[in-house]
C-alpha positions as CSV (number, residue, x, y, z in Angstrom):
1,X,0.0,0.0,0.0
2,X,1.9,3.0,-1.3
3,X,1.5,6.6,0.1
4,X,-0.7,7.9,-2.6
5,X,-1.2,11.5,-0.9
6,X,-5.0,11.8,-2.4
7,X,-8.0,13.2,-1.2
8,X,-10.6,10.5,-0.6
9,X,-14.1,11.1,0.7
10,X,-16.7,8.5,2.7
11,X,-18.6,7.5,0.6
12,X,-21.6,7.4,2.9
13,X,-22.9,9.9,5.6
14,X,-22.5,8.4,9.3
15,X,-23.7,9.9,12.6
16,X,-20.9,10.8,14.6
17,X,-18.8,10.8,11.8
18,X,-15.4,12.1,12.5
19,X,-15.2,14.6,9.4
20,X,-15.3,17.3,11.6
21,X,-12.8,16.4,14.1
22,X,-10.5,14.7,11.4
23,X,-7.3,17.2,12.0
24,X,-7.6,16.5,16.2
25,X,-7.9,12.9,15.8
26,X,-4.7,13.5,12.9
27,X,-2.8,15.3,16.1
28,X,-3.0,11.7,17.5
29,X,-1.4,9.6,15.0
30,X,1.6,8.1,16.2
31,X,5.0,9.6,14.8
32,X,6.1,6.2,13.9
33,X,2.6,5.6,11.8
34,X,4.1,4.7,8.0
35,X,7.7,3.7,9.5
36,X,7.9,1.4,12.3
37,X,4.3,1.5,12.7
38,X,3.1,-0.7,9.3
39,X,-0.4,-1.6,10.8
40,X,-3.6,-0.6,10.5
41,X,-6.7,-1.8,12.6
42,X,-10.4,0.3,12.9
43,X,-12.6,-2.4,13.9
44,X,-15.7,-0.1,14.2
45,X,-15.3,1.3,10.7
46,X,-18.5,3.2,10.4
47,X,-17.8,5.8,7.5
48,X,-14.1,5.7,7.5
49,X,-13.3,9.3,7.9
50,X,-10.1,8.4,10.0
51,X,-9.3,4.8,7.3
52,X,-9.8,6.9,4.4
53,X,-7.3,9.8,6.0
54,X,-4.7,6.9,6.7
55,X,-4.7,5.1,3.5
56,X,-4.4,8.6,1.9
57,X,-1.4,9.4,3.5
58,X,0.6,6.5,5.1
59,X,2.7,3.7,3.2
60,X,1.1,0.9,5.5
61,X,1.6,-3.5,4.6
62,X,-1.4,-4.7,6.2
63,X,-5.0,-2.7,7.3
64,X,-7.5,-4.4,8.9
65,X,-11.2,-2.9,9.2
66,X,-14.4,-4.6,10.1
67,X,-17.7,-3.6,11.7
68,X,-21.2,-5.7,13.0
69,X,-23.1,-3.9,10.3
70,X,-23.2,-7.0,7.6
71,X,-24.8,-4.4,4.8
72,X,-22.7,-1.8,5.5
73,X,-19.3,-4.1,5.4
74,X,-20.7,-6.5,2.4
75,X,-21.1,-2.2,1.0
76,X,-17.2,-1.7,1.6
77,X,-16.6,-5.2,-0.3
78,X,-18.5,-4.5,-3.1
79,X,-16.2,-1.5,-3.5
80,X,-13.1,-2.7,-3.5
81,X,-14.0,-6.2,-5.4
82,X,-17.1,-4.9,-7.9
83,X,-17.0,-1.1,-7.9
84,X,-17.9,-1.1,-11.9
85,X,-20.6,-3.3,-11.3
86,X,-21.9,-1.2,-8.5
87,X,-21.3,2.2,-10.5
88,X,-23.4,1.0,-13.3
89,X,-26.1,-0.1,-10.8
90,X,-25.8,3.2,-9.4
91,X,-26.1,5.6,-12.4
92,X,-29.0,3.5,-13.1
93,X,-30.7,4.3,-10.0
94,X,-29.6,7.7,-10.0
95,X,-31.2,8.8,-13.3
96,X,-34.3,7.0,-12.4
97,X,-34.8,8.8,-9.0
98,X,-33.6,12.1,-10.2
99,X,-36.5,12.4,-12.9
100,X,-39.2,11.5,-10.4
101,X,-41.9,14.3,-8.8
102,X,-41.1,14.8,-5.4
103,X,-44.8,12.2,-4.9
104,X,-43.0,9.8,-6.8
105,X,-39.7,10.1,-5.0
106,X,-41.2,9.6,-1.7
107,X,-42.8,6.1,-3.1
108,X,-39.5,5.3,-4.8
109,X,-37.6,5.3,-1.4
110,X,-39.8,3.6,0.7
111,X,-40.0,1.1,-1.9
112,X,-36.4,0.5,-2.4
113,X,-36.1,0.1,1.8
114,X,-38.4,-2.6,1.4
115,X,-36.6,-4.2,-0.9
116,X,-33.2,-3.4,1.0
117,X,-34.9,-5.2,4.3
118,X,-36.1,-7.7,2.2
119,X,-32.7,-8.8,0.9
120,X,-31.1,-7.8,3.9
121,X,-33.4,-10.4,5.8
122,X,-32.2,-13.1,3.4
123,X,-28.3,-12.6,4.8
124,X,-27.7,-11.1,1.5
125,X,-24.2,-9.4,0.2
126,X,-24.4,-8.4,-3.3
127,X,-23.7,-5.5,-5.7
128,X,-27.8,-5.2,-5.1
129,X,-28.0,-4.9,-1.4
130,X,-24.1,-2.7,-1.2
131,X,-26.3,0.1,-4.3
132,X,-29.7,0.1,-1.8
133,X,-27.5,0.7,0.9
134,X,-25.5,4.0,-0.7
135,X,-29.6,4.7,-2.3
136,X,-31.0,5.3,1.2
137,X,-27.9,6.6,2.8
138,X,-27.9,9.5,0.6
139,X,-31.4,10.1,0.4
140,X,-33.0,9.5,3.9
141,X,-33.2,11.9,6.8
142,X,-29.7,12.5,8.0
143,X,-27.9,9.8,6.9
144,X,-28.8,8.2,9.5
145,X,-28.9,4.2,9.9
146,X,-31.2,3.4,12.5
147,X,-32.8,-0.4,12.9
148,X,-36.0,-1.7,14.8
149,X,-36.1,-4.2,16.8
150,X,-36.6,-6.7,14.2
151,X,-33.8,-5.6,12.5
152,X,-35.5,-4.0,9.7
153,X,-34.0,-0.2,8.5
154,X,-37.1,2.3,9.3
155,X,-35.1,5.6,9.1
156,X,-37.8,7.9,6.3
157,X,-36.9,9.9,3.5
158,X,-35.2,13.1,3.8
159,X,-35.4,15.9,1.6
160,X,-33.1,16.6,-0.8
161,X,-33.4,18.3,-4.1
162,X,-30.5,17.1,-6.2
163,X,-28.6,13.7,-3.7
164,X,-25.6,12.7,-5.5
165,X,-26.4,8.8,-5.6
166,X,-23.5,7.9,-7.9
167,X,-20.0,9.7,-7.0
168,X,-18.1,7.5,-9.6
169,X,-14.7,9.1,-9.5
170,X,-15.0,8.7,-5.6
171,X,-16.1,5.3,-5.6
172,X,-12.9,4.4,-7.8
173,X,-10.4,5.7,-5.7
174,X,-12.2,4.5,-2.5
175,X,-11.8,0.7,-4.3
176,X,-8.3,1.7,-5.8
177,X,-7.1,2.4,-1.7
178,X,-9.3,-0.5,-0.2
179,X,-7.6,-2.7,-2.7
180,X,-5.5,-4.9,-0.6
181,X,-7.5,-4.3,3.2
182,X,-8.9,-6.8,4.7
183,X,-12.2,-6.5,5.3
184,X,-14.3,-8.2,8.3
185,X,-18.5,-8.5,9.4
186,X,-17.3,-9.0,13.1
187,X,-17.2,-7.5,16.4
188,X,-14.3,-5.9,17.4
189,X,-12.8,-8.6,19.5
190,X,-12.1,-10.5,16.0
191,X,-9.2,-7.8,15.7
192,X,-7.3,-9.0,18.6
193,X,-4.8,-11.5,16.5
194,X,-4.1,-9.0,13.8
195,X,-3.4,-6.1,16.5
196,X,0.5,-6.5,17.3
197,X,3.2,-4.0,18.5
198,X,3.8,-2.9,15.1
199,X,-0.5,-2.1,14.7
200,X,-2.1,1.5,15.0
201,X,-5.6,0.9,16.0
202,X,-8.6,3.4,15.7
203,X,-11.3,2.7,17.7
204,X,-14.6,4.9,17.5
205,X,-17.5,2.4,19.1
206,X,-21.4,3.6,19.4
207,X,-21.3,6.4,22.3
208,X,-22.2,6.6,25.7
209,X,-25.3,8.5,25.2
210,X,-25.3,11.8,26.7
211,X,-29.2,12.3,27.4
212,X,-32.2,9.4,27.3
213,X,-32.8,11.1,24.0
214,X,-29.5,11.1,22.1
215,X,-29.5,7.3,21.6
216,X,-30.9,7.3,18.4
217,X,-28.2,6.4,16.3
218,X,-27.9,2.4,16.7
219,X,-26.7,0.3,13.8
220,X,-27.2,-2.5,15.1
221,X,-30.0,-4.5,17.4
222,X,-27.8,-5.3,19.9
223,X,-27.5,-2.3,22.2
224,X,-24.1,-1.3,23.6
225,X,-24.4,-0.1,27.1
226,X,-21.7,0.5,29.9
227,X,-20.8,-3.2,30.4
228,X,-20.0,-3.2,26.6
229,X,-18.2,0.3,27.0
230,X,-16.6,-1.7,30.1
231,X,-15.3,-4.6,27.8
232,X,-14.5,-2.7,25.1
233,X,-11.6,-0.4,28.1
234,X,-10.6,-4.4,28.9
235,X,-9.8,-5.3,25.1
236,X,-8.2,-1.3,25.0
237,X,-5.9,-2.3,27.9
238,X,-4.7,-6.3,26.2
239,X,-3.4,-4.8,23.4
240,X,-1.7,-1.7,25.1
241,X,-0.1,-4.8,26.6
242,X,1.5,-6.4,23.5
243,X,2.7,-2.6,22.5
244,X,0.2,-1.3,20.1
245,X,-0.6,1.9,20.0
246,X,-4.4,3.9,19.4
247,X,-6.8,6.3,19.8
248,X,-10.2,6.2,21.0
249,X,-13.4,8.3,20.3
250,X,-16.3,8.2,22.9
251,X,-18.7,10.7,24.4
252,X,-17.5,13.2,27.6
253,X,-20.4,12.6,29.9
254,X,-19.3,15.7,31.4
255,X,-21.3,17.6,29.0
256,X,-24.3,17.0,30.8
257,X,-23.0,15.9,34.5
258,X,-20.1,17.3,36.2
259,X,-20.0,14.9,38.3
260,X,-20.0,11.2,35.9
261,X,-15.9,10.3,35.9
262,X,-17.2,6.9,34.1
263,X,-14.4,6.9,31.4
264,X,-12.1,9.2,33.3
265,X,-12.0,6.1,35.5
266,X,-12.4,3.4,32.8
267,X,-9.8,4.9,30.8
268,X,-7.4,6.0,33.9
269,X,-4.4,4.2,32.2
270,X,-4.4,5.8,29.1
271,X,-4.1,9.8,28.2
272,X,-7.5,11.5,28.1
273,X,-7.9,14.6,25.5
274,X,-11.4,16.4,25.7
275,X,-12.1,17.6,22.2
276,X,-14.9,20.2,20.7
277,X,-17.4,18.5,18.5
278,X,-20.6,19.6,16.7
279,X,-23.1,16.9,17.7
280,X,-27.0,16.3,18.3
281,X,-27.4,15.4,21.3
282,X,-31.1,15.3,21.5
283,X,-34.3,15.0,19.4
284,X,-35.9,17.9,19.7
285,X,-34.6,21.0,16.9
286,X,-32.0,22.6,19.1
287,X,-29.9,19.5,20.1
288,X,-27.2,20.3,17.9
289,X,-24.4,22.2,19.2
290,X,-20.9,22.3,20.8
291,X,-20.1,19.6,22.5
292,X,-17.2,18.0,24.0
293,X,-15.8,14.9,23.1
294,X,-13.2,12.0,24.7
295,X,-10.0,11.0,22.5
296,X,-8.1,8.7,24.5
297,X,-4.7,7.5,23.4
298,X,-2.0,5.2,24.8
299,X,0.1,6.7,27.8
């Protein structure tokens, strides 16, 4: 994997994608990331803000992502193994969509999410599933993907006049850099025999939420609560052990109580940075501001 020094993009929207925050996380790399550091590990990839920033600018010989969200991971596959397949999927689904009344639109999407839970209920991974997946991403309410409790992707339209469905020249590059990762549908524990002392690891799990509101964000049915958040600290402090080196994104409860030192404590090994994100941290219209965030790296 050669230092290609390109500007690559997500391809999807993800809440509490890291975007924003890219150049604090940046501030975190280790100096040896490229040299003595040849590893890459970001086993909760979401929308690869921080992957996409590394392959873009570090000569690296192995990178390992993975995530628990099968569609979005068989999505990432599809990219680096079928991305002309997919493109030509795409443009079609673009130029139908586009031409629609804002009526038809509506119908369009909610008939396309059907057919994504549909095919997403039969365990499937195809170009299909991976061009439904980019389809609703761009086009429903915040990019948001949000599951019931059967599983099924309920998150409604949003309202765009003109979504780019079909970034091509993006889509090639994103394959063209994802060319030799390996790519996982796994939790992060998988990780643990690829992680050495010669592995930067990323780690950006679902947060801690901050109010009884502000957990609406969930990929996943299974819920991720403080004994996960607990588990996750454990795994954090085994590969410290062998000499690998991270960062770690998570929610600052102290935003909304002084007095909560949950991952201050958790975390007590390890350096604790408190960061300024722009986040939604509740439901209601004015839940979007300032917030502060955790980025905790090895001591």
């Amino acid at each position: 994997m050669r230092n290609k020094n390109i500007n690559i993009r997500p391809f999807i929207k993800w809440a509490g994608g890291k975007g924003q925050i890219l150049d604090k996380i940046r501030a975190k790399y280790p100096i040896e990331l490229g040299k003595n550091i040849t590893k890459y590990a970001e086993p909760f990839v979401g929308g690869g803000a921080v992957l996409f920033d590394v392959l873009s600018n570090f000569d690296l010989q192995e990178v390992y992502i993975s995530d628990v969200n099968r569609e979005l991971i068989a999505t990432y596959i599809n990219i680096r193994d079928n991305v002309s397949t997919l493109i030509e999927v795409l443009y079609g689904i673009e130029n139908e969509y586009l031409q629609l009344s804002t009526d038809d639109r509506k119908a369009y999407y909610y008939n396309k999410r059907s057919q994504f839970n549909q095919l997403k209920a039969n365990f499937d991974t195809s170009v299909m599933i991976a061009a439904l997946f980019i389809l609703l991403n761009h086009t429903c309410f915040n990019g948001l993907y949000r599951v019931n409790s059967k599983g099924e992707f309920n998150v409604p339209q949003g309202s765009y006049k003109n979504p780019t469905i079909c970034d091509a020249k993006n889509l090639r590059a994103v394959s063209a850099v994802l060319n030799n990762v390996q790519i996982h549908n796994a939790d992060y524990k998988a990780s643990c025999e690829f992680i050495d002392n010669k592995t930067f690891a990323y780690f950006d799990p679902p947060y801690r939420p901050l109010t009884a509101t502000s957990n609406f964000t969930s990929y996943a049915s299974n819920g991720f609560g403080d004994k996960e958040q607990t588990e996750l600290a454990n795994f954090i402090d085994e590969i410290a052990a062998k000499g690998a080196l991270f960062a770690v994104s998570n929610s600052d409860p102290k935003n909304t109580d002084e007095q909560d030192n949950f991952f201050d404590e958790l975390y007590a090994k390890h350096d604790i940075f408190r960061i300024t994100a722009t986040r939604m941290i509740s439901a209601d219209g004015g839940g979007r501001r300032c917030v502060s965030e955790l980025l905790i790296a090895k001591r």
